[in-house]
BALOBA-1460 file (C-alpha; in Angstrom, 3 decimals):
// residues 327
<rec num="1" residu="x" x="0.000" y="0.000" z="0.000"/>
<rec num="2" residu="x" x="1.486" y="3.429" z="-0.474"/>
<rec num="3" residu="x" x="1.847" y="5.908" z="1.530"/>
<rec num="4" residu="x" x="-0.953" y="8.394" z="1.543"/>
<rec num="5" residu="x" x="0.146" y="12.256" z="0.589"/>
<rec num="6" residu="x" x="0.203" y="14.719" z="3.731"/>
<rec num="7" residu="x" x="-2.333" y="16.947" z="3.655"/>
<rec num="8" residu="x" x="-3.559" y="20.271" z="6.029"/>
<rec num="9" residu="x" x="-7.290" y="21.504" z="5.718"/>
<rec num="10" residu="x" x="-6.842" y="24.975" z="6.991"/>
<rec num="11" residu="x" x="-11.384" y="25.417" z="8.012"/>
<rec num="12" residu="x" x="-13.622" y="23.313" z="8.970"/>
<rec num="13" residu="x" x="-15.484" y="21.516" z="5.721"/>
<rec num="14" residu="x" x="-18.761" y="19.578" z="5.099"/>
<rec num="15" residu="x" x="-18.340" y="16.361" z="6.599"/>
<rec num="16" residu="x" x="-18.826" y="14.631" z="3.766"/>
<rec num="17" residu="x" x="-15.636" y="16.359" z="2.020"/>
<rec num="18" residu="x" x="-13.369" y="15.795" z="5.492"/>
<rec num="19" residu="x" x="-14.654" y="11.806" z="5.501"/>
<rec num="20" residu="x" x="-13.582" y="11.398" z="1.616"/>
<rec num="21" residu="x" x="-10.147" y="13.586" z="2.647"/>
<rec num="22" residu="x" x="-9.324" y="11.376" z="4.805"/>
<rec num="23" residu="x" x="-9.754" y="8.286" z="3.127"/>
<rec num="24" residu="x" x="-7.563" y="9.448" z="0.276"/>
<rec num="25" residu="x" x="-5.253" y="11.325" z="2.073"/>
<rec num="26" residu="x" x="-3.224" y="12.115" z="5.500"/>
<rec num="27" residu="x" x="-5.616" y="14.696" z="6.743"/>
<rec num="28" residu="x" x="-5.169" y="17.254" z="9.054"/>
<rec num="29" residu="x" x="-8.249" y="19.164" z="9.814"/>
<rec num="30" residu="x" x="-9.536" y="21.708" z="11.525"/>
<rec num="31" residu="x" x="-12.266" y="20.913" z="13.847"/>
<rec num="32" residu="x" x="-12.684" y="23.606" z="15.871"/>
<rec num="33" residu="x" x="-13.020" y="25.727" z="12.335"/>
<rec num="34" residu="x" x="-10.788" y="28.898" z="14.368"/>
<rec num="35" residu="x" x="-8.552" y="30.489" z="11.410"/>
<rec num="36" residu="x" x="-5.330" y="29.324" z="11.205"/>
<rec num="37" residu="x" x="-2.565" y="32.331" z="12.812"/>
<rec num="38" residu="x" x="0.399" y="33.335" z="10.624"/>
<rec num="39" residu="x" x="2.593" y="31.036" z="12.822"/>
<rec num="40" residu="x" x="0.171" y="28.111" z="12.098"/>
<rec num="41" residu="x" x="0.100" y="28.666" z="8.319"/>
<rec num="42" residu="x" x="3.458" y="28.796" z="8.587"/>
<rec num="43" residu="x" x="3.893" y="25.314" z="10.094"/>
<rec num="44" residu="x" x="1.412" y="23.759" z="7.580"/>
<rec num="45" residu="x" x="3.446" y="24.132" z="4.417"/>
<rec num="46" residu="x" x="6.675" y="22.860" z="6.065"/>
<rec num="47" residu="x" x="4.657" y="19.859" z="7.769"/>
<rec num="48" residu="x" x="2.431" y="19.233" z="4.510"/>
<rec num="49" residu="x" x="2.327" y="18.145" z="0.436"/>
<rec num="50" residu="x" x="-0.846" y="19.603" z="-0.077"/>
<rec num="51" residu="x" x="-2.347" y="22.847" z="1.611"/>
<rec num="52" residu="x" x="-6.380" y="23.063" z="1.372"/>
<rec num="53" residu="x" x="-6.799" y="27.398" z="1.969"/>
<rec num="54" residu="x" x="-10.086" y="29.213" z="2.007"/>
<rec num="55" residu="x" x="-10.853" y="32.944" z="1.419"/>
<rec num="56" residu="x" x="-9.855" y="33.671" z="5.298"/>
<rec num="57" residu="x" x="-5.996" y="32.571" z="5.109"/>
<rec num="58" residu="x" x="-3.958" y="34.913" z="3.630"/>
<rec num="59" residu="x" x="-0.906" y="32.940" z="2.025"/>
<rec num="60" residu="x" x="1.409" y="35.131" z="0.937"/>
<rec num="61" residu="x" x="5.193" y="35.276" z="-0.451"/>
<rec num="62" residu="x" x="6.895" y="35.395" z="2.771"/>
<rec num="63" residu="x" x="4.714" y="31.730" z="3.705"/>
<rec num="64" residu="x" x="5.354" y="30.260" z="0.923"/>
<rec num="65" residu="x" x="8.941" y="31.304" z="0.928"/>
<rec num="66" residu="x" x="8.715" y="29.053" z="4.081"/>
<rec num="67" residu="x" x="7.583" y="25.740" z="2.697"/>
<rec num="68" residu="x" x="9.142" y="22.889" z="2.415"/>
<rec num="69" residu="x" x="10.732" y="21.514" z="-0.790"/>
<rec num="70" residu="x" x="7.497" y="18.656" z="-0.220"/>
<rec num="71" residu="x" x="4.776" y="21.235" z="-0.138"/>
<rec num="72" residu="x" x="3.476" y="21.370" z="-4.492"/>
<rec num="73" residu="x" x="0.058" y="22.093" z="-4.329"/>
<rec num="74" residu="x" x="-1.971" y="24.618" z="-2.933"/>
<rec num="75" residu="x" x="-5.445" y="23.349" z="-3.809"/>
<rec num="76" residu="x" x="-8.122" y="26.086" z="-2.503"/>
<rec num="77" residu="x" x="-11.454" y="25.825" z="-1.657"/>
<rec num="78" residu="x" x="-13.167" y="28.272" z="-3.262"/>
<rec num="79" residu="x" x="-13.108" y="29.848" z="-6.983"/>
<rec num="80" residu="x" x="-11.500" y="33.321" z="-5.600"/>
<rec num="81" residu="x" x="-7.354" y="33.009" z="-5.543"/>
<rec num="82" residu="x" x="-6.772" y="36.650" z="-4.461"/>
<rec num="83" residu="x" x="-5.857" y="35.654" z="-1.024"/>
<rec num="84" residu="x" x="-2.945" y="33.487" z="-2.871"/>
<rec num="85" residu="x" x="0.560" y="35.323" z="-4.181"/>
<rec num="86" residu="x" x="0.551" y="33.166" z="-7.489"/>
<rec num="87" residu="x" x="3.907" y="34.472" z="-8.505"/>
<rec num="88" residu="x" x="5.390" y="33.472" z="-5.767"/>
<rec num="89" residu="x" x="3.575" y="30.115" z="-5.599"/>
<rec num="90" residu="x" x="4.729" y="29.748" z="-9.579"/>
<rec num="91" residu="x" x="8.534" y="30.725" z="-8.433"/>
<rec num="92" residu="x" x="8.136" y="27.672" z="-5.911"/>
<rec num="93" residu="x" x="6.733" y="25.719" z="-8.760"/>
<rec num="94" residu="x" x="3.761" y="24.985" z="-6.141"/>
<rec num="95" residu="x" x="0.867" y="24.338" z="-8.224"/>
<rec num="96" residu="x" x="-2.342" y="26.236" z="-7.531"/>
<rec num="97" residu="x" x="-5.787" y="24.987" z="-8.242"/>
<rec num="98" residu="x" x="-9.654" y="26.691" z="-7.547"/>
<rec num="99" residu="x" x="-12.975" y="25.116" z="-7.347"/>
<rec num="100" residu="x" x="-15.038" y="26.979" z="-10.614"/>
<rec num="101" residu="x" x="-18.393" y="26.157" z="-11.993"/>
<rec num="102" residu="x" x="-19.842" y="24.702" z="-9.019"/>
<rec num="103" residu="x" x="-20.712" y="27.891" z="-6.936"/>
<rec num="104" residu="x" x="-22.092" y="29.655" z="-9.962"/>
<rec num="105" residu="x" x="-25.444" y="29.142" z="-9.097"/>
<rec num="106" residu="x" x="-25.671" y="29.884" z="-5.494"/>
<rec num="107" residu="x" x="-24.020" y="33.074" z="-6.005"/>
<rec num="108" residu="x" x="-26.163" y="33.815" z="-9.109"/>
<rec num="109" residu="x" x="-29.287" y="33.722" z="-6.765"/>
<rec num="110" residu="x" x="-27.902" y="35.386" z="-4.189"/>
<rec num="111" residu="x" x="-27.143" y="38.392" z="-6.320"/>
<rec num="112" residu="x" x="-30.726" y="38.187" z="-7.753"/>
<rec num="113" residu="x" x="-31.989" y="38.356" z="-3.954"/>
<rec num="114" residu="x" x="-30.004" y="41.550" z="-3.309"/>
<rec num="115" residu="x" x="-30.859" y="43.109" z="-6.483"/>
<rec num="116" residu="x" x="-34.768" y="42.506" z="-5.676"/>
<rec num="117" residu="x" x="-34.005" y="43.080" z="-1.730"/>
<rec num="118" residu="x" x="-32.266" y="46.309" z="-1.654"/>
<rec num="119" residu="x" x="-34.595" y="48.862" z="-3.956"/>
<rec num="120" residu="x" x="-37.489" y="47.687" z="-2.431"/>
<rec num="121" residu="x" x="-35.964" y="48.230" z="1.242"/>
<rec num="122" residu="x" x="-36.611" y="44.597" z="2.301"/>
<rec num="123" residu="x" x="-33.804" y="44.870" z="4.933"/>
<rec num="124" residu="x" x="-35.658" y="47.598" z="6.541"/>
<rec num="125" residu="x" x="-38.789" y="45.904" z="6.642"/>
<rec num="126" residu="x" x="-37.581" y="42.882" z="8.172"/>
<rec num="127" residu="x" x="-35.920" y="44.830" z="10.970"/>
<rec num="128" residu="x" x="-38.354" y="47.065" z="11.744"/>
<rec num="129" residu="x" x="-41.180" y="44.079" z="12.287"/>
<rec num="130" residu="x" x="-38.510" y="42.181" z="14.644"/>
<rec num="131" residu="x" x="-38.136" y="45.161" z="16.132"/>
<rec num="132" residu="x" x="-41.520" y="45.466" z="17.292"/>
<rec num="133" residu="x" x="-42.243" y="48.556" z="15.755"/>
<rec num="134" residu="x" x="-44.318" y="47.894" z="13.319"/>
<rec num="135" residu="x" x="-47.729" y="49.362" z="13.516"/>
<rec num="136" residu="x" x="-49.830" y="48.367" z="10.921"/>
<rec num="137" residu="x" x="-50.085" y="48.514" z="7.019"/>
<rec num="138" residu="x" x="-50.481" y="52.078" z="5.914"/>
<rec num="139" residu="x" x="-50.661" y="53.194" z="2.148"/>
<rec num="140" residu="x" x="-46.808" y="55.172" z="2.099"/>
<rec num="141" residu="x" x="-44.946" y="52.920" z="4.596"/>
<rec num="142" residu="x" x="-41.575" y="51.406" z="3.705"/>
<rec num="143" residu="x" x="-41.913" y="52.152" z="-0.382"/>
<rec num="144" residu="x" x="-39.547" y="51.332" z="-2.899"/>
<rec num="145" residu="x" x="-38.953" y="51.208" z="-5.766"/>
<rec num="146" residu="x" x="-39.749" y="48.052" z="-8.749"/>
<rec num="147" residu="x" x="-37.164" y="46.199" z="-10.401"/>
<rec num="148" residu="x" x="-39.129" y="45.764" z="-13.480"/>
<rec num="149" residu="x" x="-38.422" y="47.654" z="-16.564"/>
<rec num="150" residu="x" x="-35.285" y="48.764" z="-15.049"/>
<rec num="151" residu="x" x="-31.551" y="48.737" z="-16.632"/>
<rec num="152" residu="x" x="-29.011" y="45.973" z="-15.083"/>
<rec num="153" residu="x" x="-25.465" y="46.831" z="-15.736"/>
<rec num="154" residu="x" x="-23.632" y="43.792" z="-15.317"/>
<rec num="155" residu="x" x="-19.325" y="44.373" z="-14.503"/>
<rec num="156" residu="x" x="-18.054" y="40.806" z="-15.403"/>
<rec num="157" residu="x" x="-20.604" y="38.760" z="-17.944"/>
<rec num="158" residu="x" x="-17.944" y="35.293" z="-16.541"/>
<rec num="159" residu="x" x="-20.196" y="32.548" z="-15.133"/>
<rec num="160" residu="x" x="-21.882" y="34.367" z="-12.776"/>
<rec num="161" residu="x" x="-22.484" y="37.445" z="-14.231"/>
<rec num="162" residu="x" x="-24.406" y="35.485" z="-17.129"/>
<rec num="163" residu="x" x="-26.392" y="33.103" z="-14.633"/>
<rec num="164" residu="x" x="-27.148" y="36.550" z="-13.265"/>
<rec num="165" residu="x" x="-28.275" y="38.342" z="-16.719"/>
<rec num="166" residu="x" x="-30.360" y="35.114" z="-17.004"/>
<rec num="167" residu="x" x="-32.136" y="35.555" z="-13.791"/>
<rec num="168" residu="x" x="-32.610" y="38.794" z="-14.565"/>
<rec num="169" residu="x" x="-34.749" y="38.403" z="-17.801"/>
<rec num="170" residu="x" x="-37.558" y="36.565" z="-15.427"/>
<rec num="171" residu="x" x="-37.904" y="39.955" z="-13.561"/>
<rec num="172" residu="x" x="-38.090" y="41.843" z="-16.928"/>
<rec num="173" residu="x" x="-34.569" y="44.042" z="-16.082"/>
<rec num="174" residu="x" x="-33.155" y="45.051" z="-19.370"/>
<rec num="175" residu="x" x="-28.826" y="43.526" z="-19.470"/>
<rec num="176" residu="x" x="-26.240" y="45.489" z="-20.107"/>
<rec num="177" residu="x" x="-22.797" y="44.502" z="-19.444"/>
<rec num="178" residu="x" x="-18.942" y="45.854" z="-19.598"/>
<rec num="179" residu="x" x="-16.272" y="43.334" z="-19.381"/>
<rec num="180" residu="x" x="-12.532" y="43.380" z="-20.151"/>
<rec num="181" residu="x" x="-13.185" y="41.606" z="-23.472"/>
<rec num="182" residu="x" x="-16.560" y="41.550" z="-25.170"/>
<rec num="183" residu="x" x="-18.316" y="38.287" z="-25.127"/>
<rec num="184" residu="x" x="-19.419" y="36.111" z="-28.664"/>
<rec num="185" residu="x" x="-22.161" y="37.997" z="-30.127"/>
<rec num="186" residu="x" x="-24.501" y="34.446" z="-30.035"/>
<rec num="187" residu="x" x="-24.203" y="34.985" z="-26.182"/>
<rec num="188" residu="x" x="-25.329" y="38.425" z="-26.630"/>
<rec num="189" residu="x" x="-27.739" y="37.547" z="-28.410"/>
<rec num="190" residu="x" x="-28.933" y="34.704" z="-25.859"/>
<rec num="191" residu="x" x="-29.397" y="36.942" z="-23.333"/>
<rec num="192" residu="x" x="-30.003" y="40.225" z="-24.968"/>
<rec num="193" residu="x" x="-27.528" y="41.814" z="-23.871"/>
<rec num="194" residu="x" x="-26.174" y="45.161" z="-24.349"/>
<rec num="195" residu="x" x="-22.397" y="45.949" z="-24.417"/>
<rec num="196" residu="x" x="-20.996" y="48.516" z="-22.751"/>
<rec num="197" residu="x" x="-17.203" y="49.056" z="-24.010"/>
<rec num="198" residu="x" x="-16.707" y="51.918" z="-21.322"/>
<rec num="199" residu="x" x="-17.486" y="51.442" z="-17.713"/>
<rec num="200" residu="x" x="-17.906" y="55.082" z="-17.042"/>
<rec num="201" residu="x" x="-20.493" y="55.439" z="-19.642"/>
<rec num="202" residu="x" x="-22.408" y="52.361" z="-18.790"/>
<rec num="203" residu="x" x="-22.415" y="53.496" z="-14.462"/>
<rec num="204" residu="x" x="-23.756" y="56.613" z="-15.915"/>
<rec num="205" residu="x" x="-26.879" y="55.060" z="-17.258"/>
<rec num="206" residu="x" x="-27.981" y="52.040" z="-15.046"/>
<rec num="207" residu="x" x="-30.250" y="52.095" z="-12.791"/>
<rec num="208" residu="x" x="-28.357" y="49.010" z="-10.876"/>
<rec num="209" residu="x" x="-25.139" y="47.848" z="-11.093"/>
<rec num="210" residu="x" x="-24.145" y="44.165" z="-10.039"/>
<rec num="211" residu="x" x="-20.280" y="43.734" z="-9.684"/>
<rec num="212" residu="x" x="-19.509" y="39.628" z="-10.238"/>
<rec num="213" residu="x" x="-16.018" y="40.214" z="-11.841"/>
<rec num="214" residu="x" x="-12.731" y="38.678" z="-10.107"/>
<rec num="215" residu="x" x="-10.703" y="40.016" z="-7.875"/>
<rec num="216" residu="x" x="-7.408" y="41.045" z="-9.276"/>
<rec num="217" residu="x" x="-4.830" y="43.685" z="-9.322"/>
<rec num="218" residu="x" x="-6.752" y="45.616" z="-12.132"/>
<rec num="219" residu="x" x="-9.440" y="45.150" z="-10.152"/>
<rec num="220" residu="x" x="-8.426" y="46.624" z="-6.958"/>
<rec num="221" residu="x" x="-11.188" y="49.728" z="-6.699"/>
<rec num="222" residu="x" x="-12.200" y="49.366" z="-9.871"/>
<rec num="223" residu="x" x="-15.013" y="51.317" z="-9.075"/>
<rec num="224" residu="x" x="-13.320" y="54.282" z="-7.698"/>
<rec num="225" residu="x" x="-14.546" y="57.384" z="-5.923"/>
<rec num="226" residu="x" x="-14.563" y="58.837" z="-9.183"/>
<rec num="227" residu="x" x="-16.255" y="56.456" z="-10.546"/>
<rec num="228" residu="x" x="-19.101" y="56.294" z="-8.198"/>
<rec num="229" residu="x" x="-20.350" y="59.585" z="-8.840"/>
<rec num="230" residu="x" x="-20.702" y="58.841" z="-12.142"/>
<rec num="231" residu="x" x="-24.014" y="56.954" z="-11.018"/>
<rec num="232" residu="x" x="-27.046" y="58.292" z="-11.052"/>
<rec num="233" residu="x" x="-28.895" y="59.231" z="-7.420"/>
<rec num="234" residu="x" x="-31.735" y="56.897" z="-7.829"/>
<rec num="235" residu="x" x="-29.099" y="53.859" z="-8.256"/>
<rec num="236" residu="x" x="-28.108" y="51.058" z="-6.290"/>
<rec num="237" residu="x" x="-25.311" y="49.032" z="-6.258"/>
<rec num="238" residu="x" x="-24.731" y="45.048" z="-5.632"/>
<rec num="239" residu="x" x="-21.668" y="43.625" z="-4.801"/>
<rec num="240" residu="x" x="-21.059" y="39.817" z="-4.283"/>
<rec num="241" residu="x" x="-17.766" y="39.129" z="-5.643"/>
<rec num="242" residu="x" x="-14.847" y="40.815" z="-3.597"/>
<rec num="243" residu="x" x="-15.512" y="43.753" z="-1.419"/>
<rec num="244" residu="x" x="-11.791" y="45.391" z="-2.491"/>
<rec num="245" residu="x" x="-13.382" y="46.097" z="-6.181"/>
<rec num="246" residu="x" x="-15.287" y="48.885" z="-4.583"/>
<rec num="247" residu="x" x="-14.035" y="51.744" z="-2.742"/>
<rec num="248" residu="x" x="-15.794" y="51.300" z="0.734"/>
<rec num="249" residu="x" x="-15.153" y="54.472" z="2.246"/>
<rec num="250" residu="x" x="-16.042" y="55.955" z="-1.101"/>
<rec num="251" residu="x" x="-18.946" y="54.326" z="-1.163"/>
<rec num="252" residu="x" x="-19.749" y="54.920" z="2.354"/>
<rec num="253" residu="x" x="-19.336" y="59.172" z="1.915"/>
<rec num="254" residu="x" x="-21.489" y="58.826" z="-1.272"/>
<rec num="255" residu="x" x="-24.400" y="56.763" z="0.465"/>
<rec num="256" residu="x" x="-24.840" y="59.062" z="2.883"/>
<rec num="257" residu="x" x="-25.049" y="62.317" z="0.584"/>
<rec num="258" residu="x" x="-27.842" y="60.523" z="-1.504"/>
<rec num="259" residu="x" x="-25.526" y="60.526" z="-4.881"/>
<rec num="260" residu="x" x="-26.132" y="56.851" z="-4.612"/>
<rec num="261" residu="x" x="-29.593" y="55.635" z="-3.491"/>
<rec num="262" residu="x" x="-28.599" y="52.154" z="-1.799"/>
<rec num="263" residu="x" x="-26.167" y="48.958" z="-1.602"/>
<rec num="264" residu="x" x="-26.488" y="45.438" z="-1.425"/>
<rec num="265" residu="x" x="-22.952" y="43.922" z="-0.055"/>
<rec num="266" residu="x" x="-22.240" y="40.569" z="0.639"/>
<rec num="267" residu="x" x="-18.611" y="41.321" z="0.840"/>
<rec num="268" residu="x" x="-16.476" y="43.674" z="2.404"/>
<rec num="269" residu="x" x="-13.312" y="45.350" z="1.628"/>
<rec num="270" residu="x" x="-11.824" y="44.574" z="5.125"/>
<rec num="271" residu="x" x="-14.040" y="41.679" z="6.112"/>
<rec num="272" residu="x" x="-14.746" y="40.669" z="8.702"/>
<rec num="273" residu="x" x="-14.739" y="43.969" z="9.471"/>
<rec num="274" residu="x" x="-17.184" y="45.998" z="8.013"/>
<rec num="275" residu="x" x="-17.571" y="49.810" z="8.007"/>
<rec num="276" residu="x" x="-19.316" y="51.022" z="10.983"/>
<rec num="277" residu="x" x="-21.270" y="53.429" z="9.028"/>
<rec num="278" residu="x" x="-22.487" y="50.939" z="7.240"/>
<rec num="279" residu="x" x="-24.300" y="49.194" z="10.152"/>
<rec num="280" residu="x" x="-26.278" y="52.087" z="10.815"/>
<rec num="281" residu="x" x="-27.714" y="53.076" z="7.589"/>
<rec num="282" residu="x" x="-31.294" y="52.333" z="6.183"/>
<rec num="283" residu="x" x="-30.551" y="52.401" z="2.821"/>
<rec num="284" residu="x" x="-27.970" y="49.282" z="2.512"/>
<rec num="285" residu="x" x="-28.508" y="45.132" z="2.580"/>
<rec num="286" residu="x" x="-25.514" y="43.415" z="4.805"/>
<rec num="287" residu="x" x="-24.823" y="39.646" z="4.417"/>
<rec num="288" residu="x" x="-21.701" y="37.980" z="5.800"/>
<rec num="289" residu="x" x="-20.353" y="36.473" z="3.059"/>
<rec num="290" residu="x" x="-22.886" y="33.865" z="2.069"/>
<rec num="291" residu="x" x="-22.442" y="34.306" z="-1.548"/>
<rec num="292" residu="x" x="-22.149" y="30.368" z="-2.027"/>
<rec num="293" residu="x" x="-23.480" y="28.867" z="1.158"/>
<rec num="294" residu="x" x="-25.823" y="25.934" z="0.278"/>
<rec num="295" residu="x" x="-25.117" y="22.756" z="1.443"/>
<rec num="296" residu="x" x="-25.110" y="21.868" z="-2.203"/>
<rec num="297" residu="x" x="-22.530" y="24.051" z="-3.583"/>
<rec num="298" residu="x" x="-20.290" y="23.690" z="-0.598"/>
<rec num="299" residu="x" x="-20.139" y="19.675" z="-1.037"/>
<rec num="300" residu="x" x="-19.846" y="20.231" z="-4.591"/>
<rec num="301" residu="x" x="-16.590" y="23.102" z="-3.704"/>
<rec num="302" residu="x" x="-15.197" y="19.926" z="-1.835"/>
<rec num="303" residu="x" x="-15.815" y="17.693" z="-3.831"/>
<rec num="304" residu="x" x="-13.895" y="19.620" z="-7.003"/>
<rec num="305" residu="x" x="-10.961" y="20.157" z="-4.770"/>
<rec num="306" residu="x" x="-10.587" y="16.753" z="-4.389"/>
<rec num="307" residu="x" x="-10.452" y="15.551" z="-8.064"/>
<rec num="308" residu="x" x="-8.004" y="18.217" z="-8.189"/>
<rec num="309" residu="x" x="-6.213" y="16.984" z="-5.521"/>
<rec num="310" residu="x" x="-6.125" y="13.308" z="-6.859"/>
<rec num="311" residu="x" x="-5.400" y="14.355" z="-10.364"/>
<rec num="312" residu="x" x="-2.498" y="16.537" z="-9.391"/>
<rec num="313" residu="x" x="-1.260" y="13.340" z="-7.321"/>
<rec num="314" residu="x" x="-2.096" y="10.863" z="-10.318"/>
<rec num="315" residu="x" x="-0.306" y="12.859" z="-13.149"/>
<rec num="316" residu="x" x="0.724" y="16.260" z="-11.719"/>
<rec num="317" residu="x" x="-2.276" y="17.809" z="-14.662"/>
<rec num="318" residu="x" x="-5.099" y="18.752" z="-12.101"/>
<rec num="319" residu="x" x="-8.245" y="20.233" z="-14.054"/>
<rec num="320" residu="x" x="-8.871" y="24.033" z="-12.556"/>
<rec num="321" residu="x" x="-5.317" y="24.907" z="-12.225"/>
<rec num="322" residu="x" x="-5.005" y="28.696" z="-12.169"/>
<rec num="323" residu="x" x="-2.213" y="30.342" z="-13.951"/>
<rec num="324" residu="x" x="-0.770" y="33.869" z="-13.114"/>
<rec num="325" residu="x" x="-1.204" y="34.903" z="-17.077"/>
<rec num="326" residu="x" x="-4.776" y="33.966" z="-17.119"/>
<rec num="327" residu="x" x="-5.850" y="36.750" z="-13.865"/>
């Protein structure tokens, strides 16, 4: 029998994905699901083979500087690698893999939910009936605004962003998109979708914007300060891809003048910490991160890090690698 490769699950995981870990591998895992310190990260990739990350460890240059020469793979659980230095993983020829596809859906509906939640001020509503102080029905209490017959401008038409534009169609929002490249014009088509070659022209005429693009360096507050006011006052914003695309305190400053007429963030720029102004204001949906929680697509997350996991084992050629060129 050989010997099974050393492995080091940094969160806790479905149980289902930590029982099939451990009968393929030498699992270490992380019951009490507290993030890993520095110092512990640190020990991981000079104990292990194969380092299972999530969004919440940070593994930079200087930690993987301080792997062994038996660490190779750095096979994360999620789809996002921005919490990974993949130039310094590529200098360590330590191969880095993702879990695509499978959380497409989840986080599809999720944006849908905030996009229908935050112009009609569902967040509001819900707190003020838990809250006790709701006192009846009256004919110009809590009003929004519909969703129907409104302009969707999608940034990033990748998986997502098109489950998104197809969700969107059902609610009869109008698509338009701006993405680095433009997409085939039969997927366009599909979806009727409008393309939007500058961003600043296409904030300029949405009435909602739904950021779903990756986080990257040309990324990094994409939609500046600058850019923000380019929206018009009756817009809202939706954010459930990285919270560092959008200048928060930006953001913040322009959600309390009324330039922008509500947010619905499911991720933060400095989460877990959120902005405290944020907390306090009617006008904005919070969620903590929950972009792709379903038991469902969190299995399935699993599940695709383990093919990639055996793969890379079986013939160093695992499926989702992710390359420094293709970001």
């Amino acid at each position: 029998m050989s010997k099974k490769i050393k492995v080091v699950v940094t969160r806790k995981l479905p149980d289902a994905v930590e029982t099939r870990m451990m009968e393929l591998f030498d699992a270490t895992l992380n019951l009490d699901d507290v993030a890993l310190t520095r110092e512990q990260l640190i020990e991981a990739v000079q104990s292990c083979e194969i380092l299972v990350p999530t969004v919440t460890d940070s593994i930079d240059a200087e930690i993987i500087e301080a792997a062994s020469n038996n660490m190779k793979m750095l096979a994360n659980f999620g789809n996002g690698v921005d919490h990974i230095d993949l130039s310094a993983a590529s200098k360590r020829n330590i191969v880095v893999t993702n879990t695509p596809d499978v959380l497409t859906e989840d986080t599809a509906d999720l944006t849908m939910a905030l996009i229908l939640m935050t112009p009609r001020r569902l967040g509001r509503a819900e707190r003020i009936l838990r809250s006790g102080k709701w006192d009846g029905w009256r004919p110009t209490s809590l009003m929004g605004h519909r969703i129907h017959d409104k302009r969707l401008g999608i940034i990033g038409l990748g998986r997502i962003g098109t489950a998104v534009a197809q969700r969107a169609h059902g609610f009869g929002l109008s698509v338009h998109y701006h993405n680095r490249h433009r997409v085939h014009e039969d997927i366009e088509a599909e979806l009727e979708a409008t393309y939007w070659e500058s961003l600043d022209q296409m904030l300029a005429h949405m009435d909602i914007i739904s950021v779903t693009c990756p986080s990257t360096p040309a990324t990094y507050h994409l939609l500046s300060e600058r850019r923000l006011k380019l929206m018009q006052s009756h817009s809202y914003i939706v954010n459930t891809s990285r919270g560092n695309i959008i200048d928060e305190t930006a953001l913040v400053a322009l959600l309390e003048a009324g330039t922008i007429a509500g947010a619905g963030l499911d991720v933060f720029e400095n989460e877990p910490a959120v902005h405290p102004k944020l907390l306090d204001m009617e006008n904005v949906v919070l969620l903590p991160h929950v972009g792709s929680a379903t038991f469902e697509g969190r299995i399935a997350m699993g599940e695709r890090a383990i093919i990639n996991m055996k793969v890379f084992v079986d013939s160093d050629n695992p499926p989702d690698r992710v390359l420094e060129t293709l970001l």
